[in-house]
Biotite code that builds the C-alpha atoms (Angstrom):
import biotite.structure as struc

atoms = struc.array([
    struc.Atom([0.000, 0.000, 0.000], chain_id="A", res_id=1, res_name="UNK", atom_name="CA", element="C"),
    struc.Atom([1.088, 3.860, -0.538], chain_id="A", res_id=2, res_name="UNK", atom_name="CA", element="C"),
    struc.Atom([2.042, 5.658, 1.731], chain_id="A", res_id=3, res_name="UNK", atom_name="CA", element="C"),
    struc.Atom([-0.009, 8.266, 3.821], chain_id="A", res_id=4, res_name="UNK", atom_name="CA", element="C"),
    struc.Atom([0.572, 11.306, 2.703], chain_id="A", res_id=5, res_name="UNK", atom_name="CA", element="C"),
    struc.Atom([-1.350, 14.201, 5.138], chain_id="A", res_id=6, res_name="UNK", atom_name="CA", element="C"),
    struc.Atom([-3.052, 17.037, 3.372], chain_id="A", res_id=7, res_name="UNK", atom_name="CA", element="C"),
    struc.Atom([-3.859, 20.612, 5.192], chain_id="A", res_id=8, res_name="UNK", atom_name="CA", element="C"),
    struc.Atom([-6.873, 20.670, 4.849], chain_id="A", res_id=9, res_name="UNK", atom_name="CA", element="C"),
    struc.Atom([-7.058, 16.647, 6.888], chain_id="A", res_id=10, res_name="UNK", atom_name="CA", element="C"),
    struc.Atom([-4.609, 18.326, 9.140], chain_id="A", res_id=11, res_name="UNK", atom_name="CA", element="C"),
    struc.Atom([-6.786, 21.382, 9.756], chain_id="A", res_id=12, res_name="UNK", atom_name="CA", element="C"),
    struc.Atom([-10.245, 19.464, 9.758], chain_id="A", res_id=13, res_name="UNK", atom_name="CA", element="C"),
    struc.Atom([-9.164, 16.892, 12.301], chain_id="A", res_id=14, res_name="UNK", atom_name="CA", element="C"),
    struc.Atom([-7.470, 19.761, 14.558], chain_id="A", res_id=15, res_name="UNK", atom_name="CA", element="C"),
    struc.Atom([-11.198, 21.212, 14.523], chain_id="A", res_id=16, res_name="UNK", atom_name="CA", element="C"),
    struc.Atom([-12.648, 18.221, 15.309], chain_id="A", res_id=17, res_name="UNK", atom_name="CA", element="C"),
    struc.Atom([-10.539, 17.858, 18.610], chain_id="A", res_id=18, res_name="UNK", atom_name="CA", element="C"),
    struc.Atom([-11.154, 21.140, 19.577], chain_id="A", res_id=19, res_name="UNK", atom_name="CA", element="C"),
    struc.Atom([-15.165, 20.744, 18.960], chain_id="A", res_id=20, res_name="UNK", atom_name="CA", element="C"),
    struc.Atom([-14.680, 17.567, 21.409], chain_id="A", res_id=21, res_name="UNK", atom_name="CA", element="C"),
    struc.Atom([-12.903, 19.441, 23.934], chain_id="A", res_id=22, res_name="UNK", atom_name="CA", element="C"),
    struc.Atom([-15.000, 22.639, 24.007], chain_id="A", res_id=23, res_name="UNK", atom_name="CA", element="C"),
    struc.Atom([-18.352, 21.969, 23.130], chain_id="A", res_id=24, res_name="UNK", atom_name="CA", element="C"),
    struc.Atom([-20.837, 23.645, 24.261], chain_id="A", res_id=25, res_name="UNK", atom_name="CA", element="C"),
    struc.Atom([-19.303, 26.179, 26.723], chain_id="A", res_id=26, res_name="UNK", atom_name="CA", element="C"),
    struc.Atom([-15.446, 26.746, 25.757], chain_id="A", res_id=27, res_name="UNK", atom_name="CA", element="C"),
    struc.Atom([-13.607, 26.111, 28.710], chain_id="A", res_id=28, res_name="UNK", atom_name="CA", element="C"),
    struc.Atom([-14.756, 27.451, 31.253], chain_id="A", res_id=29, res_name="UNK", atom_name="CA", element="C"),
    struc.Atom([-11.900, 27.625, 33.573], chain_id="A", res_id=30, res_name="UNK", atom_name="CA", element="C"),
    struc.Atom([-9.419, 29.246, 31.551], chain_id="A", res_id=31, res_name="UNK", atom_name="CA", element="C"),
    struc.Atom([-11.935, 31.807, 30.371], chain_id="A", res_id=32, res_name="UNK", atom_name="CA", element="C"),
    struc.Atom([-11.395, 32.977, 34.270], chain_id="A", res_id=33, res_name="UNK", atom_name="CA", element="C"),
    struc.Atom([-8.516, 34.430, 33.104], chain_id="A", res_id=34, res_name="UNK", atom_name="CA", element="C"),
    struc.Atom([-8.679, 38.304, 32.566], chain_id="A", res_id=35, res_name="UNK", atom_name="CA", element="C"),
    struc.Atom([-5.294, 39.825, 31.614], chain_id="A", res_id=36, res_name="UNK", atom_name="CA", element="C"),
    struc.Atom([-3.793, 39.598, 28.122], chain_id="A", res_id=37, res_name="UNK", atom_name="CA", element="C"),
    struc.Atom([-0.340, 38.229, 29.569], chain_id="A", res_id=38, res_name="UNK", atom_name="CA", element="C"),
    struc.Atom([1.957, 36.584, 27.066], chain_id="A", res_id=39, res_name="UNK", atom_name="CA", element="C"),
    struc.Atom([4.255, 33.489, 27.947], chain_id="A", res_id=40, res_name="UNK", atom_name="CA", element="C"),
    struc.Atom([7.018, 31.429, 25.877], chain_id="A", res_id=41, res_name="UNK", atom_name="CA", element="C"),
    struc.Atom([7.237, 27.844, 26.807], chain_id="A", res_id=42, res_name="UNK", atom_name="CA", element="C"),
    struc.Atom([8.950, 24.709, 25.194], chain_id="A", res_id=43, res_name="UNK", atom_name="CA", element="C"),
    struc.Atom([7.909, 21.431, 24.455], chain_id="A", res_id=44, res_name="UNK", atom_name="CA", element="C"),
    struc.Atom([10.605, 18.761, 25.857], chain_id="A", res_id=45, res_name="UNK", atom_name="CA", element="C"),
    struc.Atom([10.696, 14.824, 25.032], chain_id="A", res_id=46, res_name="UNK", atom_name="CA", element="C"),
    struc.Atom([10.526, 13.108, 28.674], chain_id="A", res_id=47, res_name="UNK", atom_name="CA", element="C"),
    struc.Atom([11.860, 9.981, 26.574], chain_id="A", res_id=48, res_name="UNK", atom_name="CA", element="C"),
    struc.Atom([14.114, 8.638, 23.771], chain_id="A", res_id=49, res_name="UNK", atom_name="CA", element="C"),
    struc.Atom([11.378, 8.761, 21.418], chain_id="A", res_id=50, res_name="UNK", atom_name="CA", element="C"),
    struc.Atom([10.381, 9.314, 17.343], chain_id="A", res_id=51, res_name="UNK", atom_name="CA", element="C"),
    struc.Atom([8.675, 12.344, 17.025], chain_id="A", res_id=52, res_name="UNK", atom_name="CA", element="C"),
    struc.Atom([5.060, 13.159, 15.190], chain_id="A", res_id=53, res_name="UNK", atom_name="CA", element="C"),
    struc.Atom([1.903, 14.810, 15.293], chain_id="A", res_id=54, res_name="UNK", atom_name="CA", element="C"),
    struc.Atom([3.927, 18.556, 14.777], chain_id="A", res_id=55, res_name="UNK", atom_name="CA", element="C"),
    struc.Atom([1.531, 19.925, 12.345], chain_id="A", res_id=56, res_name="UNK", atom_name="CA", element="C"),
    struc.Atom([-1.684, 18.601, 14.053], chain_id="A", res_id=57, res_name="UNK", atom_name="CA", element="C"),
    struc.Atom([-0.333, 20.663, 17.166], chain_id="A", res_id=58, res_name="UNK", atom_name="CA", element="C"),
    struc.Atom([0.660, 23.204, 15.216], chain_id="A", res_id=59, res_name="UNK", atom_name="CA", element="C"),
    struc.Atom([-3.125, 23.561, 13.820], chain_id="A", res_id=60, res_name="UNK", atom_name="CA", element="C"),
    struc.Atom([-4.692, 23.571, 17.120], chain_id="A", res_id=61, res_name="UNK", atom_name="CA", element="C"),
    struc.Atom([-2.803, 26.088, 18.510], chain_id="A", res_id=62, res_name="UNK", atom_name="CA", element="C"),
    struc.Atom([-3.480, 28.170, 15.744], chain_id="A", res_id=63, res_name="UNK", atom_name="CA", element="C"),
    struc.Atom([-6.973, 27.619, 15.485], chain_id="A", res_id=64, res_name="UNK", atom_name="CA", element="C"),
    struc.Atom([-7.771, 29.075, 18.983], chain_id="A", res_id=65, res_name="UNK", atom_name="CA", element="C"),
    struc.Atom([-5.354, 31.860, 18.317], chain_id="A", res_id=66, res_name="UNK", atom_name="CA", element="C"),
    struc.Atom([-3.453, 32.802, 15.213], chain_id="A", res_id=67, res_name="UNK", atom_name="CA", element="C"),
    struc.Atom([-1.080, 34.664, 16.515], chain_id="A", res_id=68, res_name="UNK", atom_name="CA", element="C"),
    struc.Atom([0.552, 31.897, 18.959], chain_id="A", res_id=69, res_name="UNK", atom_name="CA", element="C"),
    struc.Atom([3.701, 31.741, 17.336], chain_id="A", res_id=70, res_name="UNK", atom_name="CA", element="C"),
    struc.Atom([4.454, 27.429, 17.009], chain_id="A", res_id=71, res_name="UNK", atom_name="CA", element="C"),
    struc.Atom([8.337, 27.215, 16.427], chain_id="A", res_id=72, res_name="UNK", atom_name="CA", element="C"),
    struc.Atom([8.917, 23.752, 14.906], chain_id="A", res_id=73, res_name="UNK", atom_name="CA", element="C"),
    struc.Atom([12.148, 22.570, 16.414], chain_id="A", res_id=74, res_name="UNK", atom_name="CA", element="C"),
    struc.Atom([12.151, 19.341, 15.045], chain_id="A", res_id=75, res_name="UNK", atom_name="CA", element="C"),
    struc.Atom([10.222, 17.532, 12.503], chain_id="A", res_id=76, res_name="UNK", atom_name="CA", element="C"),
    struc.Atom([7.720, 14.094, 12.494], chain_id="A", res_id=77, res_name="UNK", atom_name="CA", element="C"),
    struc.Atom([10.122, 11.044, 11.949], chain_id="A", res_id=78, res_name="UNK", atom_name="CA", element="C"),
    struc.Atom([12.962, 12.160, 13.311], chain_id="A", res_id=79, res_name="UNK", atom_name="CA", element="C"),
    struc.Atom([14.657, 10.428, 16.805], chain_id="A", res_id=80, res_name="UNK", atom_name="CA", element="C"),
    struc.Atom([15.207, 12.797, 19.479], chain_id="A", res_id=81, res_name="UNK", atom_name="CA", element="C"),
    struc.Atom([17.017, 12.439, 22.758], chain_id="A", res_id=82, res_name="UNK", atom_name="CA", element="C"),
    struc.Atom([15.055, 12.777, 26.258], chain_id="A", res_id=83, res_name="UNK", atom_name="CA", element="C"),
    struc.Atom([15.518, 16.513, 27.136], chain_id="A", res_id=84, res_name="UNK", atom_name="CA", element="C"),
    struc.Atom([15.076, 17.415, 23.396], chain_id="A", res_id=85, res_name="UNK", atom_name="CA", element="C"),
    struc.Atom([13.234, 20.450, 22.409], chain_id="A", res_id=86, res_name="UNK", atom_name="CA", element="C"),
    struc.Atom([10.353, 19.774, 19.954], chain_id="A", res_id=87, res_name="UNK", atom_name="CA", element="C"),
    struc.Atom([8.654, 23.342, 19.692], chain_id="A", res_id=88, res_name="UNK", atom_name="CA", element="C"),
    struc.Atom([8.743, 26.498, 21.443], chain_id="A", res_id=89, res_name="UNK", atom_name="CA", element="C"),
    struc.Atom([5.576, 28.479, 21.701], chain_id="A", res_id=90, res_name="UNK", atom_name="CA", element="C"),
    struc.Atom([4.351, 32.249, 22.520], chain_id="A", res_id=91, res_name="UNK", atom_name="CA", element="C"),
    struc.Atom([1.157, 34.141, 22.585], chain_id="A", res_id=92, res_name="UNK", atom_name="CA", element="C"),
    struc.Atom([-1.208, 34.690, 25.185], chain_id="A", res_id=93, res_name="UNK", atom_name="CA", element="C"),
    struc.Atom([-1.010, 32.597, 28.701], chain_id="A", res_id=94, res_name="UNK", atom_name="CA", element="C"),
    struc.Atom([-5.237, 32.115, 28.156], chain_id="A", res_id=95, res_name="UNK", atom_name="CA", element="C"),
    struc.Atom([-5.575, 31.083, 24.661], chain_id="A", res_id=96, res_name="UNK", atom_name="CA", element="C"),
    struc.Atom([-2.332, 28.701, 24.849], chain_id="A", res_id=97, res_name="UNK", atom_name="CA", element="C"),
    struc.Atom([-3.885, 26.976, 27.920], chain_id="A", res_id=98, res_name="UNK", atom_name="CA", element="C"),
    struc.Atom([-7.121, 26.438, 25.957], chain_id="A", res_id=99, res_name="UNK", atom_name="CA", element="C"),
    struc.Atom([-5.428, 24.362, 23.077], chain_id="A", res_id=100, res_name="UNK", atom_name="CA", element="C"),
    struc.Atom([-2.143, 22.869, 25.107], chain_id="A", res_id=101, res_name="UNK", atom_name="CA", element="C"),
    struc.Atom([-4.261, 19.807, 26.287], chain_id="A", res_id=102, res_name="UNK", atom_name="CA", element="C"),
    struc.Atom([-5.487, 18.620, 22.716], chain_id="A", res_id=103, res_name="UNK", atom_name="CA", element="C"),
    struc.Atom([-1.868, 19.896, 20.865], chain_id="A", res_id=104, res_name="UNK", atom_name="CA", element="C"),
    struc.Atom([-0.224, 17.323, 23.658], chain_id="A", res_id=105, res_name="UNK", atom_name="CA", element="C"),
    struc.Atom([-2.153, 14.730, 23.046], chain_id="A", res_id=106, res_name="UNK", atom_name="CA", element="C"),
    struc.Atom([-1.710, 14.480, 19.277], chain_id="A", res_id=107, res_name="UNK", atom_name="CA", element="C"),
    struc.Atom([1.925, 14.689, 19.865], chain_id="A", res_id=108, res_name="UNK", atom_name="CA", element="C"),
    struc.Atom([1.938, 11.846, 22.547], chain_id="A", res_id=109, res_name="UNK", atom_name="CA", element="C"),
    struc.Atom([-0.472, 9.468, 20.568], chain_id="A", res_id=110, res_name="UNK", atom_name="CA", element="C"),
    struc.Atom([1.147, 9.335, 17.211], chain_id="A", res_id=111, res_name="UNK", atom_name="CA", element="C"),
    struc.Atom([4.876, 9.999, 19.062], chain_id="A", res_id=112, res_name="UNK", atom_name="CA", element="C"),
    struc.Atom([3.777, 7.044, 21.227], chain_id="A", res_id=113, res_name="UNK", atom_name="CA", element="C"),
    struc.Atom([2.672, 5.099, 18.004], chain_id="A", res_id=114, res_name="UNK", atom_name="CA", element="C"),
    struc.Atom([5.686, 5.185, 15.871], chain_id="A", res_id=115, res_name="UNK", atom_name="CA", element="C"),
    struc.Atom([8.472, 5.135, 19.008], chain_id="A", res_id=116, res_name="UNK", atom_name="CA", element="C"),
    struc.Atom([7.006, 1.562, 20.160], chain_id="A", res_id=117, res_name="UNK", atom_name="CA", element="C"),
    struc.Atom([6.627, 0.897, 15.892], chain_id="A", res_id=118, res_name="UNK", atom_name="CA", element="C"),
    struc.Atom([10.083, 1.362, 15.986], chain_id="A", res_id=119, res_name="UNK", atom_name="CA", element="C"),
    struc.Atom([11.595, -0.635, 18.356], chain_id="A", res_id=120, res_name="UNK", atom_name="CA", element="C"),
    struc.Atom([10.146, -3.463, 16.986], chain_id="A", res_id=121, res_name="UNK", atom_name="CA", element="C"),
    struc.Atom([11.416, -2.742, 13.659], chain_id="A", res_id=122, res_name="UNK", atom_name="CA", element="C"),
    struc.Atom([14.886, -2.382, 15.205], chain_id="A", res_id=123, res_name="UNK", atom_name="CA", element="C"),
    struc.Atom([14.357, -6.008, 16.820], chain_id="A", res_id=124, res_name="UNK", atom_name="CA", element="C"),
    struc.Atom([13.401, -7.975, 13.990], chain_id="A", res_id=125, res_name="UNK", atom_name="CA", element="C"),
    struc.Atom([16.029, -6.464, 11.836], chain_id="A", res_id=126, res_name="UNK", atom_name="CA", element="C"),
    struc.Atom([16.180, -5.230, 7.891], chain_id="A", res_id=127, res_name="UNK", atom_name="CA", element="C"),
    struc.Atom([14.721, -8.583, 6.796], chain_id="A", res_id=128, res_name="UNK", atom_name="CA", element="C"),
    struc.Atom([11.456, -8.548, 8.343], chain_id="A", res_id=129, res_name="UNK", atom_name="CA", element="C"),
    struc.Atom([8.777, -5.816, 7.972], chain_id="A", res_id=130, res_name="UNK", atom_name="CA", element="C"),
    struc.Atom([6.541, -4.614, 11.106], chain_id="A", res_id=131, res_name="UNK", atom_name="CA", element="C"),
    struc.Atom([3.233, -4.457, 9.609], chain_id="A", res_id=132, res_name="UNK", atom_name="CA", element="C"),
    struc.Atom([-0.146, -2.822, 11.739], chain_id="A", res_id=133, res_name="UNK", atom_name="CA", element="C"),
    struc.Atom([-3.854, -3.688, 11.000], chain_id="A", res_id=134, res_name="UNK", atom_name="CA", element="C"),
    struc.Atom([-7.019, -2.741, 10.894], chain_id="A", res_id=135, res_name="UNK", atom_name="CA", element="C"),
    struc.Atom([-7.323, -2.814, 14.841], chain_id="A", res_id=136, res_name="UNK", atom_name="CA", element="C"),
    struc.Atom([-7.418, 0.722, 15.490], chain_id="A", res_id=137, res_name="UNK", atom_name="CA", element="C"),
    struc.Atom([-9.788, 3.225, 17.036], chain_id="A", res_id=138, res_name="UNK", atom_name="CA", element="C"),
    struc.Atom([-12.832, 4.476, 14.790], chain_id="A", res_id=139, res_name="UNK", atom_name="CA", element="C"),
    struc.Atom([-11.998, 7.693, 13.316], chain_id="A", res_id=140, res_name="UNK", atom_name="CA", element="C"),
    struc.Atom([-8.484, 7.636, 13.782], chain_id="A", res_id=141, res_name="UNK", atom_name="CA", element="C"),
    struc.Atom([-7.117, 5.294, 11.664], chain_id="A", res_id=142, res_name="UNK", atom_name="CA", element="C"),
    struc.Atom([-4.835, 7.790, 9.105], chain_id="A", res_id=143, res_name="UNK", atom_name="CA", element="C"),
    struc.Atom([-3.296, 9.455, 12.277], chain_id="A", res_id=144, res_name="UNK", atom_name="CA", element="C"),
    struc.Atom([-2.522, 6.040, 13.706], chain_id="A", res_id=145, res_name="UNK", atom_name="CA", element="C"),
    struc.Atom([-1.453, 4.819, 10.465], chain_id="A", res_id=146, res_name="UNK", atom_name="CA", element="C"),
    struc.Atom([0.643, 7.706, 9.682], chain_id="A", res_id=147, res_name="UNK", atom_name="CA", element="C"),
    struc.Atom([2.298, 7.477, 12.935], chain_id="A", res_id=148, res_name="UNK", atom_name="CA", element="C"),
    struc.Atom([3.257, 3.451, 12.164], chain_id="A", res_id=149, res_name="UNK", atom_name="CA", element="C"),
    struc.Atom([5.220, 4.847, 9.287], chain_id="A", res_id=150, res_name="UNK", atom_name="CA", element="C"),
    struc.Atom([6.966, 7.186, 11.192], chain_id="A", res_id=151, res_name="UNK", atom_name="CA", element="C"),
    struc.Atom([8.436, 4.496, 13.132], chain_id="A", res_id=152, res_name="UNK", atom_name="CA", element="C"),
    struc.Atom([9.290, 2.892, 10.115], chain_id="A", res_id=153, res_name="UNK", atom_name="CA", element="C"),
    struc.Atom([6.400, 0.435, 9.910], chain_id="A", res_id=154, res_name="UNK", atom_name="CA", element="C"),
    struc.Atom([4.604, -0.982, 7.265], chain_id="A", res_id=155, res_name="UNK", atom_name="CA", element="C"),
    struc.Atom([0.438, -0.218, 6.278], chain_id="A", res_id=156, res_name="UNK", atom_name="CA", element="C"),
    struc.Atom([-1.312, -3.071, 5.564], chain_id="A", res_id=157, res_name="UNK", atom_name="CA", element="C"),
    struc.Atom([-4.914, -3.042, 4.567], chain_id="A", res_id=158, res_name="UNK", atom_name="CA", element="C"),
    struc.Atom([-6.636, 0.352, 5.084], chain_id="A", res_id=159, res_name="UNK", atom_name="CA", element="C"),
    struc.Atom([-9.645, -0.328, 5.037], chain_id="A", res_id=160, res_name="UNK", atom_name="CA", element="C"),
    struc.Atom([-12.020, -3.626, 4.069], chain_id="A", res_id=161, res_name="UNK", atom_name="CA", element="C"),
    struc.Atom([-11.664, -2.833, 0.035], chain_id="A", res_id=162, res_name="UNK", atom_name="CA", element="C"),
    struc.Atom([-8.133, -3.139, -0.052], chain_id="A", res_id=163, res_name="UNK", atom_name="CA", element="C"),
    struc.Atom([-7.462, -6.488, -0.560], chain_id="A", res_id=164, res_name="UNK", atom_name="CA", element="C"),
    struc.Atom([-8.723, -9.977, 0.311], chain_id="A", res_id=165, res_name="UNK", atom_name="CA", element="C"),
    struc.Atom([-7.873, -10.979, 3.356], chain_id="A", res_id=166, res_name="UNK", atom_name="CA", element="C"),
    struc.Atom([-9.439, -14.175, 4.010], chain_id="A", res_id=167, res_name="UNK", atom_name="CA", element="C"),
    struc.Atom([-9.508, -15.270, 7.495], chain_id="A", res_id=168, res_name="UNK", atom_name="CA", element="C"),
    struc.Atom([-10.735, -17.378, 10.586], chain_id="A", res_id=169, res_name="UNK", atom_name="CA", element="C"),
    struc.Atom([-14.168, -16.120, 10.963], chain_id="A", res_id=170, res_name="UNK", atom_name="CA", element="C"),
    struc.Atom([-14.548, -16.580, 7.025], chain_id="A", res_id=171, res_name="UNK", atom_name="CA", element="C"),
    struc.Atom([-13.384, -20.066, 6.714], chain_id="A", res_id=172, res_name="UNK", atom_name="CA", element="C"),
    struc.Atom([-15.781, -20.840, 10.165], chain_id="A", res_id=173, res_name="UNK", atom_name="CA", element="C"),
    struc.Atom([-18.704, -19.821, 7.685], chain_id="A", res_id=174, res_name="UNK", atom_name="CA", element="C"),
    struc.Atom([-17.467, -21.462, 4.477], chain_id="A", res_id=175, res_name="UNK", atom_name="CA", element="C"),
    struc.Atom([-14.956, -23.515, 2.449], chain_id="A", res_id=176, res_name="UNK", atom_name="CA", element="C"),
    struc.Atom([-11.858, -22.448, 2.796], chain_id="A", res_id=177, res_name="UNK", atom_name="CA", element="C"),
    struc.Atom([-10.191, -23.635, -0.535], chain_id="A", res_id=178, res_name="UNK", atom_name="CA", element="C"),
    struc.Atom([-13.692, -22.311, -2.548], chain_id="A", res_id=179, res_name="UNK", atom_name="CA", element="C"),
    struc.Atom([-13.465, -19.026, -0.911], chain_id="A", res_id=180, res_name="UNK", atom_name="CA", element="C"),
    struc.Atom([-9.650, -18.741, -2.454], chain_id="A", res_id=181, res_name="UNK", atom_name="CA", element="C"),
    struc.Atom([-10.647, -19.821, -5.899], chain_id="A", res_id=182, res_name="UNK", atom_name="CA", element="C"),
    struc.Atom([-13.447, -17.621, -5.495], chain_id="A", res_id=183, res_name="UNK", atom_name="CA", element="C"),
    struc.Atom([-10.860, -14.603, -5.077], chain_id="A", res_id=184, res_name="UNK", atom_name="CA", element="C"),
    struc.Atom([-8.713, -15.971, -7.641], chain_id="A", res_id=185, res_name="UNK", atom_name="CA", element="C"),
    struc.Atom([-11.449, -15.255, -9.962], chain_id="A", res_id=186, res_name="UNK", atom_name="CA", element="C"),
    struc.Atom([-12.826, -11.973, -8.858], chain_id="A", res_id=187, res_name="UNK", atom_name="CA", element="C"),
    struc.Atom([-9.319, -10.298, -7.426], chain_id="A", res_id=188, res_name="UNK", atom_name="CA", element="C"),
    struc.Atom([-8.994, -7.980, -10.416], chain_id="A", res_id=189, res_name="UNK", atom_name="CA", element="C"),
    struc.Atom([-6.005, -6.649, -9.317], chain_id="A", res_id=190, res_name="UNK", atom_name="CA", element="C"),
    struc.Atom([-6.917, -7.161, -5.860], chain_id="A", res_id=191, res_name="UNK", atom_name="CA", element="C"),
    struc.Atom([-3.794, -8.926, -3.433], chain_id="A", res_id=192, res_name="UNK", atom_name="CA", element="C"),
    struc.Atom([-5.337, -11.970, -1.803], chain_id="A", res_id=193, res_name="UNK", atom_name="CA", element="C"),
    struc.Atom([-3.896, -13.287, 1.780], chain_id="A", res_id=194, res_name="UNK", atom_name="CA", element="C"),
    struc.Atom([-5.113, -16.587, 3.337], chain_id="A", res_id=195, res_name="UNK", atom_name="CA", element="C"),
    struc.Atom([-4.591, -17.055, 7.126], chain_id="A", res_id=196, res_name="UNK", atom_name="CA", element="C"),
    struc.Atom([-4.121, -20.557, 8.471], chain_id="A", res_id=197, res_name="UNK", atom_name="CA", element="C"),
    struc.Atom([-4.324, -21.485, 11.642], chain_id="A", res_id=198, res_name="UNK", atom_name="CA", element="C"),
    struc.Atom([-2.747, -25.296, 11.172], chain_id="A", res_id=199, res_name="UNK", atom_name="CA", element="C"),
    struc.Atom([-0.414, -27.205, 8.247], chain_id="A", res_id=200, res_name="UNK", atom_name="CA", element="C"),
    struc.Atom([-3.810, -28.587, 7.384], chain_id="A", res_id=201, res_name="UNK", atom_name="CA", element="C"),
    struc.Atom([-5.707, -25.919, 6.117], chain_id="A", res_id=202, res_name="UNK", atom_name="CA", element="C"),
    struc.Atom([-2.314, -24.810, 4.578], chain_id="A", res_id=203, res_name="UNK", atom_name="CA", element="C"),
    struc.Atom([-2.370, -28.200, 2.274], chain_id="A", res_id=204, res_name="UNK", atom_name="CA", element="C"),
    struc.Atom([-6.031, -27.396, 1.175], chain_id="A", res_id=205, res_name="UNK", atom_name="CA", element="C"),
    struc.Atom([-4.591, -24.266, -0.517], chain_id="A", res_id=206, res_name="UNK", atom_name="CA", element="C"),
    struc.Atom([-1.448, -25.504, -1.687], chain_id="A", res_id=207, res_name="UNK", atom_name="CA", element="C"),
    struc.Atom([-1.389, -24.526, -5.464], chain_id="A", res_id=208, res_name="UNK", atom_name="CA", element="C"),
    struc.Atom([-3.505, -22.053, -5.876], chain_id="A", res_id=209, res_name="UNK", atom_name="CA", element="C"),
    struc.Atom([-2.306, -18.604, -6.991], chain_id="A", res_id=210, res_name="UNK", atom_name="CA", element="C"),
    struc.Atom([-2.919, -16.311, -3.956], chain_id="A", res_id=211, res_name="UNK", atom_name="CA", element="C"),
    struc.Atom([-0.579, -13.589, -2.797], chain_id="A", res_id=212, res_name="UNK", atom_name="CA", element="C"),
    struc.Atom([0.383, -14.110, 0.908], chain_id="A", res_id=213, res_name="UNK", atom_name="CA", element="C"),
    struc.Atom([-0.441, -16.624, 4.113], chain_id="A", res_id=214, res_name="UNK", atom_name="CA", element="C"),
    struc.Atom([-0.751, -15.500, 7.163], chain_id="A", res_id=215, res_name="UNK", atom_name="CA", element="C"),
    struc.Atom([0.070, -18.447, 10.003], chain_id="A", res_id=216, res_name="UNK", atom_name="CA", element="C"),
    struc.Atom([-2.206, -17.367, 13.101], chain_id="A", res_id=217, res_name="UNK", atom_name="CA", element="C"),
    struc.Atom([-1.113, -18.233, 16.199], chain_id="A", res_id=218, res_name="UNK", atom_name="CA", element="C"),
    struc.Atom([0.890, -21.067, 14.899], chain_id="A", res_id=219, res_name="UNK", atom_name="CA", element="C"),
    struc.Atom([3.617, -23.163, 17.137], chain_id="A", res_id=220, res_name="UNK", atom_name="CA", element="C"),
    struc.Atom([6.923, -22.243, 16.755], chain_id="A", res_id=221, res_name="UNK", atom_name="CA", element="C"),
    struc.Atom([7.352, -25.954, 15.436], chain_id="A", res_id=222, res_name="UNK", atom_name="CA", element="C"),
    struc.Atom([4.404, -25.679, 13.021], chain_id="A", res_id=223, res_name="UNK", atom_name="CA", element="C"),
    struc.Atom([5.914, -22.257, 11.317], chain_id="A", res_id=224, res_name="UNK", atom_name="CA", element="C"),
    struc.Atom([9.124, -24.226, 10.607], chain_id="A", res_id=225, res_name="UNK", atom_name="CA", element="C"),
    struc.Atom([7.516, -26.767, 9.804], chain_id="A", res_id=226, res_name="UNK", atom_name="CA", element="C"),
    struc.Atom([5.329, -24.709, 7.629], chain_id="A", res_id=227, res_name="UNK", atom_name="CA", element="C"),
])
């Protein structure tokens, strides 16, 4: 699959939505207790050895509540940073910044969080093996989880359900398993087709047939070598 690649106007639009969910109906109602226009400077610090992301969604909802809040970028999605590192400065008014810190921080821990833990298991299974996520993820956030996989040098696997055929436990429990492969074969128009298996048996059934990828699930370590 292609990469994600993260428009402004996704950026922006998903920024707003955070905000809605944070504010709706009132604002909030405890910073708005603040009545002076004072301006602060702060920095954003790693409190880990971590890969970085989520910038520009920050970015955005700072922005959004204020557009004069200056957001110094200090280091960019991807990159590895050092605990102690500086990410971002910002500046603007105390009130406004404390409105959007809250959802700004949590875009940069979740996808941060994502890709650091995506990459040490890329680092563990070495250059020959590929660290690939799923479709497991939570509704409505599956490009910024996605994107954030990437950034720790993952692999995307199926987006979404038209992506390819990925035929699987729950399938086979309800049909044939070999007919539902032929069945792909013949409608896959381009489509990739995976098979999971969850024993050498089922494996033998398919033997032959011209399918793209097996997955073993929750195989031995004997039956995967043996496999």
């Amino acid at each position: 699959m292609s990469k994600i690649k993260l428009s402004k106007d996704f950026i922006r639009n998903t920024a707003k939505r955070a905000l809605n969910e944070d504010l709706y109906p009132s604002g909030d109602i405890t910073s708005n207790l603040i009545r002076n226009n004072k301006f602060i400077k702060f920095k954003i610090l790693s409190n880990q050895d971590a890969i970085i992301g989520g910038l520009l969604f920050a970015k955005d909802t700072f922005e959004l509540i204020d557009n004069k809040i200056k957001f110094n970028v200090k280091k960019k999605d991807g990159l590895q940073v050092k605990k102690g590192s500086i990410i971002a400065t910002i500046e603007g008014k105390a009130k406004n910044i404390l409105i959007a810190e809250r959802v700004a921080l949590n875009f940069l821990s979740h996808i941060s969080g994502i890709a650091t833990k995506t990459n040490k298991f890329v680092k563990l299974v070495g250059r020959k093996t590929k660290i690939c996520c799923t479709r497991k993820t939570i509704p409505n956030l599956r490009v910024i989880q996605k994107y954030a996989v990437q950034l720790g040098g993952g692999i995307n696997h199926r987006f979404n359900l038209s992506d390819e055929y990925l035929i699987k436990d729950n399938h086979i429990a309800s049909s044939d398993l070999r007919s539902l492969v032929i069945l792909a074969i013949k409608k896959r128009e381009h489509k990739k087709i995976t098979v999971e298996v969850d024993n050498l048996r089922q494996l033998k059934t398919i033997m032959g047939l011209k399918f793209d990828t097996v997955l073993f699930d929750n195989m031995t370590i004997k039956d995967l070598k043996t496999g």
